[in-house]
C-alpha positions as a Markdown table, in Angstrom:
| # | Residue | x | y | z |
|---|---|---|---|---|
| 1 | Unk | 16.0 | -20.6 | -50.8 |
| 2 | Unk | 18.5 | -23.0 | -50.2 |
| 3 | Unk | 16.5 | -26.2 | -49.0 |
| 4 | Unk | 14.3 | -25.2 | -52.2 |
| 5 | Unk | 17.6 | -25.7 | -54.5 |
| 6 | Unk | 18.7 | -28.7 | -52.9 |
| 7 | Unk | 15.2 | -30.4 | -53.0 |
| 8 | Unk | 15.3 | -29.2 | -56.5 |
| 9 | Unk | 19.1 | -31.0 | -57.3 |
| 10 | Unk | 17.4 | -34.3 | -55.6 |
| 11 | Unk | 14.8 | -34.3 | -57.8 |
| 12 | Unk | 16.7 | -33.6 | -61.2 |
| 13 | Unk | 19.0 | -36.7 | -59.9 |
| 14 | Unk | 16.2 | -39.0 | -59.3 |
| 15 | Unk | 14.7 | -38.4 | -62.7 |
| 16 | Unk | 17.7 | -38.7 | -64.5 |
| 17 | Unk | 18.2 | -41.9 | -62.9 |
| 18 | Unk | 14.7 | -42.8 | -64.1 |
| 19 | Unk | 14.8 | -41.6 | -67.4 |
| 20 | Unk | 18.5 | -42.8 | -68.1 |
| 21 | Unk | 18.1 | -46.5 | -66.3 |
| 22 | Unk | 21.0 | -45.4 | -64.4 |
| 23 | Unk | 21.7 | -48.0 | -60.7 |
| 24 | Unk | 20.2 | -46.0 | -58.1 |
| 25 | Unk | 23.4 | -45.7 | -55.4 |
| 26 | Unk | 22.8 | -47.9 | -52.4 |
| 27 | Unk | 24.5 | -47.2 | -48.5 |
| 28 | Unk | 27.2 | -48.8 | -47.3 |
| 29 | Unk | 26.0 | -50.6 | -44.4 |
| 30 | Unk | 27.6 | -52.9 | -41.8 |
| 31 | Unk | 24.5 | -55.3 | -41.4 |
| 32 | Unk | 25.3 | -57.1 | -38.1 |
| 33 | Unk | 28.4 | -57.7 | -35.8 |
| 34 | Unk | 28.9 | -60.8 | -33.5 |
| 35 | Unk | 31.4 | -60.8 | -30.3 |
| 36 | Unk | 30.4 | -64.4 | -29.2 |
| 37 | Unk | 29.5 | -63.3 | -25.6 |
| 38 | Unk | 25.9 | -64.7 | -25.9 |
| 39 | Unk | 24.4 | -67.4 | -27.4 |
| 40 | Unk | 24.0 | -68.3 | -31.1 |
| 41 | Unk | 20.3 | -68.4 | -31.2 |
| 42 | Unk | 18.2 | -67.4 | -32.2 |
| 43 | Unk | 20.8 | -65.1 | -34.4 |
| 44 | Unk | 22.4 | -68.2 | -35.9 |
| 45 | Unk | 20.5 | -71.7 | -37.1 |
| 46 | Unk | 22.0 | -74.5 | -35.1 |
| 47 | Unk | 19.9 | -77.0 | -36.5 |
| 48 | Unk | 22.2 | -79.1 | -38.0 |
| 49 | Unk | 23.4 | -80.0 | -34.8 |
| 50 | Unk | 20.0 | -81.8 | -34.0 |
| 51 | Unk | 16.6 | -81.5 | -32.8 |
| 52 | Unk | 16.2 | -79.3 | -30.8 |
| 53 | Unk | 18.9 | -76.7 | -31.8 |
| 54 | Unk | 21.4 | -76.4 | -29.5 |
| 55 | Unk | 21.6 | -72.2 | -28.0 |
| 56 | Unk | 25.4 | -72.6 | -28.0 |
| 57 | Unk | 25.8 | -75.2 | -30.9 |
| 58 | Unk | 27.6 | -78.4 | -30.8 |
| 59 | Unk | 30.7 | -78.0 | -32.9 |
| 60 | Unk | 31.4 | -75.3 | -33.1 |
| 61 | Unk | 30.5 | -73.9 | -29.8 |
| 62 | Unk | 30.2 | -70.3 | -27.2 |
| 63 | Unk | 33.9 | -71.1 | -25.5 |
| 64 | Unk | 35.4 | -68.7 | -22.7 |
| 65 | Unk | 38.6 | -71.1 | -23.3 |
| 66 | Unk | 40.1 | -67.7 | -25.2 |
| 67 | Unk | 38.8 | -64.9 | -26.6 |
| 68 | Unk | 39.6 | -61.8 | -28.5 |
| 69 | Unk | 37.7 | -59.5 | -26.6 |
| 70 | Unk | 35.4 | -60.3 | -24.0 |
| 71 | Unk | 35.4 | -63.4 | -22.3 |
| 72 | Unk | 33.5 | -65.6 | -25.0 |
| 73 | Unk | 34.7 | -66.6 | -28.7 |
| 74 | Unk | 33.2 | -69.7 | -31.3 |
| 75 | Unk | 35.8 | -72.6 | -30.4 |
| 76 | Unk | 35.5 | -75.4 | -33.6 |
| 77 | Unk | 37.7 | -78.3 | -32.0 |
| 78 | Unk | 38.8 | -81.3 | -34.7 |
| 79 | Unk | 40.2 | -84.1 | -32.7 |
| 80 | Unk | 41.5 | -86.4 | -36.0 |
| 81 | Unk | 42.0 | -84.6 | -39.2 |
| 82 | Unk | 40.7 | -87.7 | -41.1 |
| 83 | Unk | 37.2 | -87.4 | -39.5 |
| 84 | Unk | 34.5 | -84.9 | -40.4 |
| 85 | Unk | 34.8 | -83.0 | -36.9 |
| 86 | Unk | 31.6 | -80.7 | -37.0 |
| 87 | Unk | 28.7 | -79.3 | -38.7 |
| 88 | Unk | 27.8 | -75.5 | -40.0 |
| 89 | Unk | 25.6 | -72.7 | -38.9 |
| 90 | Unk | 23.6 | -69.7 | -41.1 |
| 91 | Unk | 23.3 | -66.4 | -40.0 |
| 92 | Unk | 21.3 | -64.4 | -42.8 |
| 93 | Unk | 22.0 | -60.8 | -44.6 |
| 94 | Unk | 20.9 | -58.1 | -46.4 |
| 95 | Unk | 21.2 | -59.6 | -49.7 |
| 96 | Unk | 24.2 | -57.9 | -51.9 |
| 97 | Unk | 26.2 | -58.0 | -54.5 |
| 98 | Unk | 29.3 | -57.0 | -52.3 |
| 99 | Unk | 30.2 | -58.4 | -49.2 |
| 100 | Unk | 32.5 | -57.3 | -47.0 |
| 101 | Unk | 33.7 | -59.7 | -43.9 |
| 102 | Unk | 35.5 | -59.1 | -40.9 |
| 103 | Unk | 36.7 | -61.5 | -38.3 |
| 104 | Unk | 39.5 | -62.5 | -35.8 |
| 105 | Unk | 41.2 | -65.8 | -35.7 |
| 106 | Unk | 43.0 | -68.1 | -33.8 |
| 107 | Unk | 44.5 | -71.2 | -33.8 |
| 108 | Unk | 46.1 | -74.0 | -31.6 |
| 109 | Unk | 48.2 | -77.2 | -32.7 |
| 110 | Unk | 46.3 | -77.1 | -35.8 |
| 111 | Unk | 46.8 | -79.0 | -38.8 |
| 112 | Unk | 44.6 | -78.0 | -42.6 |
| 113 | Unk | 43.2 | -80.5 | -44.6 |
| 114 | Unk | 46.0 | -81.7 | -46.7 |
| 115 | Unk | 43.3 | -83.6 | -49.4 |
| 116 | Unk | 40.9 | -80.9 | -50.0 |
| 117 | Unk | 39.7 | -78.2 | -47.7 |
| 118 | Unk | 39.8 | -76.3 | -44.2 |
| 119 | Unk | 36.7 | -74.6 | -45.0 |
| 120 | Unk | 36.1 | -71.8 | -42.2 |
| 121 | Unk | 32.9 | -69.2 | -43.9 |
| 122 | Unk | 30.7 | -69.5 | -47.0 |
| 123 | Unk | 28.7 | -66.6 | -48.2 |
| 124 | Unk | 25.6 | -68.4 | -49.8 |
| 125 | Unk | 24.0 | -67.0 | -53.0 |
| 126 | Unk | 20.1 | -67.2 | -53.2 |
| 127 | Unk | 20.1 | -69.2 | -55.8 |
| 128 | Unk | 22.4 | -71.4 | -57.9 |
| 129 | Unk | 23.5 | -69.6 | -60.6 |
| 130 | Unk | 25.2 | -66.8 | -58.1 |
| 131 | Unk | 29.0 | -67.7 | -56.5 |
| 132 | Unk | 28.9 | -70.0 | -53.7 |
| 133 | Unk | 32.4 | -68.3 | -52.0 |
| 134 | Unk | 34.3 | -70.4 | -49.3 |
| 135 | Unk | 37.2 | -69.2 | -47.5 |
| 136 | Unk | 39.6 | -71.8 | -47.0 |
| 137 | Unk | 43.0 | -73.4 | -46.5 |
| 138 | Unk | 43.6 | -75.4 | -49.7 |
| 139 | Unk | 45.5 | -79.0 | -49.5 |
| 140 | Unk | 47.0 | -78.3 | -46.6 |
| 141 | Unk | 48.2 | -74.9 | -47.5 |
| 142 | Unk | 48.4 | -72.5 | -44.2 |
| 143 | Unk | 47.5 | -69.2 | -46.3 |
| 144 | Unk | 44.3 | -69.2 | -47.2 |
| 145 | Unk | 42.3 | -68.7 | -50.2 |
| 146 | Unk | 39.2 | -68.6 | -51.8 |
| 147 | Unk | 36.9 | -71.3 | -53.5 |
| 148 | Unk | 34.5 | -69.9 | -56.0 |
| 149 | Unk | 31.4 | -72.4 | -56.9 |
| 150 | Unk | 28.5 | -71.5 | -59.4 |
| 151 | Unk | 26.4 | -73.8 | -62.1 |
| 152 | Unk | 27.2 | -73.9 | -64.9 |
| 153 | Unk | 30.9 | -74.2 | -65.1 |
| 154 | Unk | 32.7 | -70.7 | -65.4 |
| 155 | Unk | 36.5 | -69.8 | -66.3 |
| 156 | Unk | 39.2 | -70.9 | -63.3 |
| 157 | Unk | 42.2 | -68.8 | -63.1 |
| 158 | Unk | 44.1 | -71.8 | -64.3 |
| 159 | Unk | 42.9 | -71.6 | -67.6 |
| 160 | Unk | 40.3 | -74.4 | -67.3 |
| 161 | Unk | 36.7 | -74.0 | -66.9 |
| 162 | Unk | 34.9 | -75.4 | -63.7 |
| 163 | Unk | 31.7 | -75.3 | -61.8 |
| 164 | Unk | 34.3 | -75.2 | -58.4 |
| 165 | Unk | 37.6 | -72.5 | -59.1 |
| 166 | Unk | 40.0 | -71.9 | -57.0 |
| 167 | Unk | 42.1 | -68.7 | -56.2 |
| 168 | Unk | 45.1 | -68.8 | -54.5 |
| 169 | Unk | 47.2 | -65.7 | -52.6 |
| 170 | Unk | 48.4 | -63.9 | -55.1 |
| 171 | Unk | 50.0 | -61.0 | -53.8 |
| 172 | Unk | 51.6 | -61.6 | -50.4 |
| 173 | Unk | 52.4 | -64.6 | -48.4 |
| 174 | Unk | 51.2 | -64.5 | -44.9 |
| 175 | Unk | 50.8 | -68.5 | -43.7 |
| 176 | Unk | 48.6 | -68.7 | -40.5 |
| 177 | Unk | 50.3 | -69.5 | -37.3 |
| 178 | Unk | 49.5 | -71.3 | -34.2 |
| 179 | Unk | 49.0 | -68.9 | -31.0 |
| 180 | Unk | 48.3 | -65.5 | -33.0 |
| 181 | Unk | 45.0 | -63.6 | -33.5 |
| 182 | Unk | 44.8 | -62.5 | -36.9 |
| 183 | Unk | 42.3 | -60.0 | -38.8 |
| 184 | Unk | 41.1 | -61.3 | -41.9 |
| 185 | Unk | 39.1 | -59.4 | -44.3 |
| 186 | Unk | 37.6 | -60.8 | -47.0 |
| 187 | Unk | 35.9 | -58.9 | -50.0 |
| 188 | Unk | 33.7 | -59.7 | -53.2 |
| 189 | Unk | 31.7 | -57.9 | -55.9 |
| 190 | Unk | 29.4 | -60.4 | -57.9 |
| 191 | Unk | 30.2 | -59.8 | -61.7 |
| 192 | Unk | 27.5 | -58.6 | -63.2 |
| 193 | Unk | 25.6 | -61.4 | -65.5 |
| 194 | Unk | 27.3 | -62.0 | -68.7 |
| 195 | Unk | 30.6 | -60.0 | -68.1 |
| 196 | Unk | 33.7 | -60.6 | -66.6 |
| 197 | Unk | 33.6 | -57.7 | -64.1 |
| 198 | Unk | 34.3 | -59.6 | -60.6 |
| 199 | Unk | 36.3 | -58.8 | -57.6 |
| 200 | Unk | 38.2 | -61.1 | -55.1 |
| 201 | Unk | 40.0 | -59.5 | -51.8 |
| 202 | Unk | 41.4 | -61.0 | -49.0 |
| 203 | Unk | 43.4 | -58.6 | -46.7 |
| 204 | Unk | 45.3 | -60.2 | -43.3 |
| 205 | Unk | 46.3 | -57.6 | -40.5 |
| 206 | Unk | 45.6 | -54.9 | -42.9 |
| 207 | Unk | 47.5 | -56.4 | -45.9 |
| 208 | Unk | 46.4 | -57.7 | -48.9 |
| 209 | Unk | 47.5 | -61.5 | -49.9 |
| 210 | Unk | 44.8 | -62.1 | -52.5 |
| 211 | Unk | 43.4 | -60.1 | -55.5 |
| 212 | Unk | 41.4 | -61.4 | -59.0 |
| 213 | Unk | 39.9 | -58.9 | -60.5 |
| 214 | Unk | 38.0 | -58.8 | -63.9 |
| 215 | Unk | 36.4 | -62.4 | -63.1 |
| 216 | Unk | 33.3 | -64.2 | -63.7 |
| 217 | Unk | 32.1 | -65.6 | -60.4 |
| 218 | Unk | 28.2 | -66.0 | -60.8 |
| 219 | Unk | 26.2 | -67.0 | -64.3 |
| 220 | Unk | 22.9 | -64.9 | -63.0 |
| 221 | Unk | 21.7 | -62.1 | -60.8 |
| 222 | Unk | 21.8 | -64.5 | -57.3 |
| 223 | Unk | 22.9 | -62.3 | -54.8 |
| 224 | Unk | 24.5 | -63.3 | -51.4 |
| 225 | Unk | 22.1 | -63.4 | -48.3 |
| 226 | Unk | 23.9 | -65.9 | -45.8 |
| 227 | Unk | 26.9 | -66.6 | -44.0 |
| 228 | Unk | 27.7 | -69.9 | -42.9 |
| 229 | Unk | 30.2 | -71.0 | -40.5 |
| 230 | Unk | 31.6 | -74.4 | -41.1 |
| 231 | Unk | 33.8 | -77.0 | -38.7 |
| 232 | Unk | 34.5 | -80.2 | -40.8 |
| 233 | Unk | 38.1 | -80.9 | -41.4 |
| 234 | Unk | 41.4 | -80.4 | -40.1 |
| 235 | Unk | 42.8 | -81.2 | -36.8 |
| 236 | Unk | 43.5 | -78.5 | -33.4 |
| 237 | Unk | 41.5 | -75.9 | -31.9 |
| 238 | Unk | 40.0 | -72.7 | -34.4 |
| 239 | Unk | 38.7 | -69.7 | -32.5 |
| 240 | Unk | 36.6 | -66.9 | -34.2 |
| 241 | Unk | 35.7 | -63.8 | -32.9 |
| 242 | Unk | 34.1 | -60.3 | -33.6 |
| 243 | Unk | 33.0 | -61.4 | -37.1 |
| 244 | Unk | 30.9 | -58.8 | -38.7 |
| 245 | Unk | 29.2 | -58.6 | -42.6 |
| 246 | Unk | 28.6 | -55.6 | -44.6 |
| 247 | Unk | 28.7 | -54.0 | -47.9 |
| 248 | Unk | 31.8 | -51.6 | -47.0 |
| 249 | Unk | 34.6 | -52.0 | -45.5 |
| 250 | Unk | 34.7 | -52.7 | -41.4 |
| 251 | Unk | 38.0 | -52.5 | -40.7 |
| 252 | Unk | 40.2 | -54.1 | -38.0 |
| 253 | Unk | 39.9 | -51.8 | -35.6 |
| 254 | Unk | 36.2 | -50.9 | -36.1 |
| 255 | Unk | 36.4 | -48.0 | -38.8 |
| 256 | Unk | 37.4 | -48.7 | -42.6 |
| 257 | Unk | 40.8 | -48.9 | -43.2 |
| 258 | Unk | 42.7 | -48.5 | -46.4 |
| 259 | Unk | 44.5 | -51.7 | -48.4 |
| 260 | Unk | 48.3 | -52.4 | -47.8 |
| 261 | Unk | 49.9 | -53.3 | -50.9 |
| 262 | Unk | 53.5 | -54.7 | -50.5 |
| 263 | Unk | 55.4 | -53.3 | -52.7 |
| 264 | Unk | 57.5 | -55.2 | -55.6 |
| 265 | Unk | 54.7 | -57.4 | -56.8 |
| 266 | Unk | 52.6 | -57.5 | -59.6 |
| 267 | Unk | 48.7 | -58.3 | -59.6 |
| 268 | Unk | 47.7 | -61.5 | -61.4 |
């Protein structure tokens, strides 16, 4: 009698998602993890290091110089922070309209791009009318931030209107030091197409230095389906480990963990 009633509940929510147009809800899923212990490929596309595609890539690179866990981690060295140092690597994903990414970072003597951009990952759209999001070190800067890029141009939080945006912390100061594993979360919802509905998160250690909400990040339905590791500029040693992608929260310790919001400051 009661399987009967609960079939019966499934069914009256399926067809009034039908009949009403309503978003069928979608699982939270954590669609791959990465510790760095083996070898990028086939996992990741090396193939902008050359033919044939390196298994451990060229720069970055599988280093046991230090690691977060394990004995392995992706070492990106930049010997002169005036010279292109590297090239980038896809891994591909279920293709969402949230993303949520998790990894661990490290630095040593390193120095961020002071004319543009330390660009570290990119979650790719499928097309270009979705948000091609980088997470970066801006001019220099050591917190990081976000680059937003979509065709045409759409509104920056500066009050202009650009294909590139960028959004800076907004909410806590945390500047990335030399010597120090850091979590670093990073979160986005896609606005949907034609309203300004869009989310930006970044959270370091558990707290959260970045937040634009009610933005327009995309001009059509693209979704993100890649993440792409990048080594270009800057100058030191970058390490990246146990760097996972989902649509829900991972977590720094492995389970989903609730924002920290310092208190005393107001959203932007």
């Amino acid at each position: 009698m009661y399987r009967a009633a609960f079939a019966f509940g499934q069914v009256t929510a399926l067809l009034t998602v039908l009949l009403f147009g309503l978003p069928m809800p979608s699982e939270a899923e954590v669609f791959w993890t990465d510790d760095f212990e083996n070898l990028l490929t086939p996992n990741w596309d090396t193939s902008a290091c050359g033919v044939p595609a390196p298994p451990a890539g060229c720069n970055g690179f599988i280093s046991t110089d230090i690691a977060r866990s394990g004995t392995r981690s992706l070492q990106s060295h930049y010997p002169d922070i005036n010279v292109q140092a590297g090239t980038f690597y896809d891994r591909r994903h279920t293709a969402t309209d949230q993303i949520w990414v998790r990894f661990y970072y490290f630095t040593q003597n390193f120095l961020f791009y002071p004319l543009a951009a330390t660009k570290h990952l990119i979650s790719v759209p499928t097309g270009p009318g979705g948000s091609q999001l980088y997470l970066e070190n801006l001019f220099g800067s050591r917190e990081i931030a976000f680059n937003a890029t979509t065709h045409p141009a759409i509104p920056c939080p500066n009050g202009t209107s650009d294909e590139s945006c960028n959004y800076y912390p907004n909410i806590a100061s945390v500047p990335l030091a030399d010597n120090k594993w850091y979590c670093i979360e990073y979160h986005a919802i896609a606005n949907t197409p034609g309203q300004a509905n869009a989310t930006l998160e970044i959270f370091i250690d558990g707290v959260q230095t970045l937040g634009y909400y009610n933005r327009v990040i995309r001009q059509t339905s693209d979704s993100w389906f890649i993440l792409r590791h990048y080594t270009q500029y800057g100058q030191g040693n970058r390490y990246i480990d146990d760097l996972a992608v989902g649509n829900t929260r991972i977590g720094c310790s492995g389970s989903p963990t609730p924002p920290t919001v310092p208190t005393g400051v107001t959203l932007r």
